[in-house]
C-alpha positions as CSV (number, residue, x, y, z in Angstrom):
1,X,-11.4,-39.0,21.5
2,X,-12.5,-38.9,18.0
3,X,-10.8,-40.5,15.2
4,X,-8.9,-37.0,14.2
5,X,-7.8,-36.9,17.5
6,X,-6.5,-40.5,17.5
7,X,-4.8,-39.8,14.7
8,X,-3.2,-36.8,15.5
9,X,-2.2,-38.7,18.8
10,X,-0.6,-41.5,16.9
11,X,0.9,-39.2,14.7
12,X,2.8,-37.0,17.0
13,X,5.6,-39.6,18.1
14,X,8.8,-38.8,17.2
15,X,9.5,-42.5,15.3
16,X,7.7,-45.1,14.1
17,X,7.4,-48.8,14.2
18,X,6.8,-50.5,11.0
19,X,5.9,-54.1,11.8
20,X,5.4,-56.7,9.0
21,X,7.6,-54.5,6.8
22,X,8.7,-55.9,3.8
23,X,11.2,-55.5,1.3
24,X,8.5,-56.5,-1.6
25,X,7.6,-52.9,-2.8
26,X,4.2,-53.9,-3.7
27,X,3.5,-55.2,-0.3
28,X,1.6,-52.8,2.2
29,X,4.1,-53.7,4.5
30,X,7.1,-51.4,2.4
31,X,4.3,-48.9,1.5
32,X,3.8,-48.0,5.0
33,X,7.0,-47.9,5.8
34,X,8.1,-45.8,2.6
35,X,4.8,-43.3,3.3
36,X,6.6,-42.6,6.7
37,X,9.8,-41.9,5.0
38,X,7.9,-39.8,2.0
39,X,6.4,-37.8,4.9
40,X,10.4,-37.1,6.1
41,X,9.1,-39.7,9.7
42,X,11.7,-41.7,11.2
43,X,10.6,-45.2,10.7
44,X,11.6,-48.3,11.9
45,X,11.1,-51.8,10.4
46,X,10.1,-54.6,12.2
47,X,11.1,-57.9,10.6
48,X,12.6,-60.8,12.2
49,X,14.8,-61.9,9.7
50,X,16.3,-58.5,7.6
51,X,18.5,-56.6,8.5
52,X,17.3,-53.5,6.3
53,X,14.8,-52.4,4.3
54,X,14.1,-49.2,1.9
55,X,17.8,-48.2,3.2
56,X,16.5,-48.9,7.1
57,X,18.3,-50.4,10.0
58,X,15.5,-53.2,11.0
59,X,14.9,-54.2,14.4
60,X,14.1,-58.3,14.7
61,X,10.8,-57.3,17.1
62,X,9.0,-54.5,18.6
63,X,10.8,-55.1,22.3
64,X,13.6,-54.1,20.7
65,X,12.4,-50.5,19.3
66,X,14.2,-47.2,20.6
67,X,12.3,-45.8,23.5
68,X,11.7,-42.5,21.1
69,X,9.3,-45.0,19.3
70,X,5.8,-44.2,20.8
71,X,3.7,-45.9,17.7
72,X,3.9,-48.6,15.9
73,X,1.3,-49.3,12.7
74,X,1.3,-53.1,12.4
75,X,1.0,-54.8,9.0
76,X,0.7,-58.6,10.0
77,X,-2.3,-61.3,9.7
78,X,-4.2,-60.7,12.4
79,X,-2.7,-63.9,14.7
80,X,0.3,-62.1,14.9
81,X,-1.3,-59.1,15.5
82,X,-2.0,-60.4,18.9
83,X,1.5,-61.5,20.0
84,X,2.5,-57.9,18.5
85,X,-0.1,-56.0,20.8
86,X,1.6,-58.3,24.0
87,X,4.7,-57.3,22.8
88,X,3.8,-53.7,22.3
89,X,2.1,-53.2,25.8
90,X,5.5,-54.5,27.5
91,X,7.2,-52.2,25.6
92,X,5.7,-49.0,26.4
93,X,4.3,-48.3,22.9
94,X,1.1,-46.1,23.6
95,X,-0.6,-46.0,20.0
96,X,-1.0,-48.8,18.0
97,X,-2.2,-48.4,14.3
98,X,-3.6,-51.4,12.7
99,X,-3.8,-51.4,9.2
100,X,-6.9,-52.8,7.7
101,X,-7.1,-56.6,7.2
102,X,-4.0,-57.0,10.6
103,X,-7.3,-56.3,13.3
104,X,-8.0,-59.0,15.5
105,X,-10.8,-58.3,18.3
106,X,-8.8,-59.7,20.9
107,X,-5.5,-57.5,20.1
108,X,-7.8,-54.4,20.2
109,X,-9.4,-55.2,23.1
110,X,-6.1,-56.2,25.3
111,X,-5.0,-52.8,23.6
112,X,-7.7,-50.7,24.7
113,X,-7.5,-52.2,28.2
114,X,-4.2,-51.3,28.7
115,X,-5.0,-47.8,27.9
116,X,-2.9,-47.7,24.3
117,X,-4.6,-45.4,21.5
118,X,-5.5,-48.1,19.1
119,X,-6.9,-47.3,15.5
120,X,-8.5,-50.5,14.2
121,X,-11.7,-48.6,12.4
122,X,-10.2,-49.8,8.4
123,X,-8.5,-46.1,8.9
124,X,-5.2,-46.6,6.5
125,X,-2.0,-44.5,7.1
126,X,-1.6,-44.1,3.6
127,X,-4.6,-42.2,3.0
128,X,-4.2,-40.2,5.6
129,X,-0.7,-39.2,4.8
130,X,-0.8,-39.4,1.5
131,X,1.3,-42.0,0.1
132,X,2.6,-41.9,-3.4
133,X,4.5,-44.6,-5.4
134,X,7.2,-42.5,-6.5
């Protein structure tokens, strides 16, 4: 697949994972999940101590994300982006975005092998959905 089609992939699932959201606005973790919500997506953040954020119901880990959530884009230093990816493959999750700076070889590759569509190439969600700050 090329990159588009990744993309494309990742971007057909009907909801959306959001984890490392945050409720700082200037954090990439509430950008990405208000770019979703911009872009009229259902989006769920993943945080394992709020209980909402940017008006939305949070989940406390990605196990616990309605089945109708098929991608997650993950927003975390990249040791947790490991656990996350273990988490994600025993979830069913089948496309895994990492933002740049949350890639860790060892998540993408454990990923990969377990046949998920991972983008991990410095790709960004907000550029390719266009975020805006207001």
């Amino acid at each position: 697949m090329t990159i588009d089609q990744q993309i494309e992939r990742f971007l057909a699932s009907p909801a959306f994972g959001v984890v490392g959201a945050s409720t700082k606005p200037e954090k990439y973790g509430n950008k990405v999940l208000r770019c979703y919500l911009q872009n009229g997506r259902r989006a769920i953040p993943v945080h394992p101590a709020e209980k909402e954020i940017e008006g939305q119901p949070c989940v406390a880990s990605v196990d616990r994300l309605p089945p109708e959530v098929k991608s997650i884009s993950i927003i975390t230093p990249p040791q947790v982006t490991q656990k996350v990816v273990e988490l994600a493959i025993g979830h069913g999750i089948e496309n895994i975005w990492m933002q740049p700076g949350a890639e860790h070889p060892d998540a993408v590759a454990a990923a990969r092998d377990a046949g998920l569509n991972v983008i991990a190439d410095g790709s960004c969600v907000l550029v390719v959905l266009g975020y805006h700050e207001h």
